[in-house]
Each structure stands twice: as structure tokens, then as C-alpha cells.
C-alpha positions as CSV (number, residue, x, y, z in Angstrom):
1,X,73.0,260.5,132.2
2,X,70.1,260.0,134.7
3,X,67.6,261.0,131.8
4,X,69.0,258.7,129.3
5,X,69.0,255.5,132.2
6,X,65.5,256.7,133.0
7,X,64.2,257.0,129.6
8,X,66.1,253.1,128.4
9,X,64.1,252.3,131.8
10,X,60.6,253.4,130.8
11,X,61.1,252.0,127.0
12,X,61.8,248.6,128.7
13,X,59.0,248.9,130.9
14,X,57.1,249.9,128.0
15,X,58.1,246.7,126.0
16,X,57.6,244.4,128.9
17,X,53.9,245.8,129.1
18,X,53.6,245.4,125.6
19,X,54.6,241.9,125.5
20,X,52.6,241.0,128.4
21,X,49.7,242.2,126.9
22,X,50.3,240.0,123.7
23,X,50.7,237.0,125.9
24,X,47.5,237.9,127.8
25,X,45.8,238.4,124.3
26,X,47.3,235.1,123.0
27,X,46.7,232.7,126.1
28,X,42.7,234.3,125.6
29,X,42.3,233.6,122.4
30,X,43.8,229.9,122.9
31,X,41.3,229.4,125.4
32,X,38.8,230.5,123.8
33,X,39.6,228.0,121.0
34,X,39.8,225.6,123.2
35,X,36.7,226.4,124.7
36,X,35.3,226.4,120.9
37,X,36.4,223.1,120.2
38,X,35.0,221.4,122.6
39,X,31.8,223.0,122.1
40,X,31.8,221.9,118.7
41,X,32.9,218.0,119.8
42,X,29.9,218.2,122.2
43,X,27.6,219.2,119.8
44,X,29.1,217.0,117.3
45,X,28.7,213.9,119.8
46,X,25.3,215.1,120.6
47,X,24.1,214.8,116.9
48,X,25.8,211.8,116.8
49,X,24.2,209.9,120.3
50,X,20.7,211.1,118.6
51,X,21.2,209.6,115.2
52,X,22.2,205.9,116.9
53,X,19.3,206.4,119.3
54,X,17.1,207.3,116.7
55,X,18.3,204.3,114.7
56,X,17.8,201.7,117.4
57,X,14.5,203.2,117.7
58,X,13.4,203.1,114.1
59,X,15.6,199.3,114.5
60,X,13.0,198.1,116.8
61,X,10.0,199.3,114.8
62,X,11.1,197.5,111.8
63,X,12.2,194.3,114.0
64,X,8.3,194.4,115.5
65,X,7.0,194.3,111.7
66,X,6.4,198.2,110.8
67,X,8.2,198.3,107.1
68,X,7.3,201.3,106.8
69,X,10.4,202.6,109.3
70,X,13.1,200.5,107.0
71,X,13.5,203.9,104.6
72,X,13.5,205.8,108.0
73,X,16.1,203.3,108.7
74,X,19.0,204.2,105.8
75,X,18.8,208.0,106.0
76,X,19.2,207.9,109.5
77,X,22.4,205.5,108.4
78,X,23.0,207.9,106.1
79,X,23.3,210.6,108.8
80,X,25.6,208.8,111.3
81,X,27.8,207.6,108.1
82,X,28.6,211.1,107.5
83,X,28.7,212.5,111.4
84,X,31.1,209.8,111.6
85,X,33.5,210.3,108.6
86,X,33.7,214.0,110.0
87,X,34.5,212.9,113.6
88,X,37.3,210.8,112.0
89,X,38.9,214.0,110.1
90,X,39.1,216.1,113.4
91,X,39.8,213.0,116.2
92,X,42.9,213.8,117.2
93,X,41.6,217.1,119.0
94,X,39.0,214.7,121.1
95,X,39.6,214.3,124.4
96,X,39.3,211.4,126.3
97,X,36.3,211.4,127.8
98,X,35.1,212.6,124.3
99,X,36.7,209.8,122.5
100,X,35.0,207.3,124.9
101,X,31.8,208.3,124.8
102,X,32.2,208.3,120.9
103,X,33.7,204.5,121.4
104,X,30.4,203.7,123.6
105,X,27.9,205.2,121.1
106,X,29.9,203.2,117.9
107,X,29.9,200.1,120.2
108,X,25.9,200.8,120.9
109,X,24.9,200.7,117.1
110,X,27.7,198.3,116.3
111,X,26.1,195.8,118.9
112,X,22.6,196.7,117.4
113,X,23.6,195.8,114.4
114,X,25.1,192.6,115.3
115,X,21.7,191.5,116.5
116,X,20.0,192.8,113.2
């Protein structure tokens, strides 16, 4: 009888091991998706904070009388009209600090604009 309890014993040890190690395995691999993400926002935000700055930029040139910067001018619109529409499809996973520094950069080229 001992051997039976014993052997029920080790099988549920053996199962809560198991399990644990699945949980282990699972709470990694949602960090490291998590950790993946926001790798990818930040690079996403970076690319995006260049584009505006590169815009103002090429802005100001074309504002002091080079013409020659006002085709620079649209791809660079181009750029930060598609960055954009693919930081709108995946927003929800921003954070906030993410999502307001996105807000700042929009309000940045939005207020460049403005004084076009």
C-alpha cells in the first residue's frame, strides 16, 4: 500500500514540476513579447520623431527660399503618412508614455504645419 501512496506521490510531484515548468516557460516567453513590443514601438517612434524633425528641417529650408527642398518635403510626408497609418493599426499595445510621446511628435508637425 505504501508503494502505491508513494508512487501516486511521485506522479503528482512529477505533474506539479511539469506544470511549473510550462508556467515558467510561458510567463518567459510573455515577457519576452513584451519586451519585443516595446522594442518595436521604440523603434517605431524613433523613425517616426526623425521623419517630423527631418520635415521641419527641410520646412524651414523651403520657408528661407531653397525650392529645391519642397520635393524633399513630400517624400518625407510620404514617410510619416505611412509610419503613422502603421502606428494607428497596432495603438492599442502603446503604452502611455509611448502614446504621449507619439501625441507630442503629431502635435510638433501638426503645429508646423499650422504655421506653413
Amino acid at each position: 500500500m505504501q508503494k502505491a501512496i508513494d508512487v501516486i506521490g511521485d506522479a503528482t510531484q512529477n505533474s506539479i514540476n511539469a506544470a511549473a515548468k510550462i508556467a515558467e516557460e510561458t510567463v518567459t516567453s510573455l515577457v519576452d513579447a513584451v519586451n519585443s513590443n516595446s522594442l518595436k514601438w521604440e523603434d517605431l517612434l524613433e523613425e517616426y520623431e526623425e521623419s517630423v524633425n527631418e520635415y521641419l528641417a527641410c520646412l524651414k529650408k523651403v520657408n528661407s527660399g531653397d525650392l529645391s527642398a519642397a520635393a524633399d518635403l513630400a517624400d518625407i510626408l510620404d514617410d510619416i503618412q505611412d509610419l503613422s497609418k502603421e502606428i494607428s493599426e497596432i495603438s492599442a499595445n502603446m503604452t502611455e508614455s509611448q502614446a504621449a510621446r507619439y501625441s507630442q511628435m503629431m502635435q510638433k508637425l501638426a503645429n508646423a504645419m499650422s504655421n506653413m
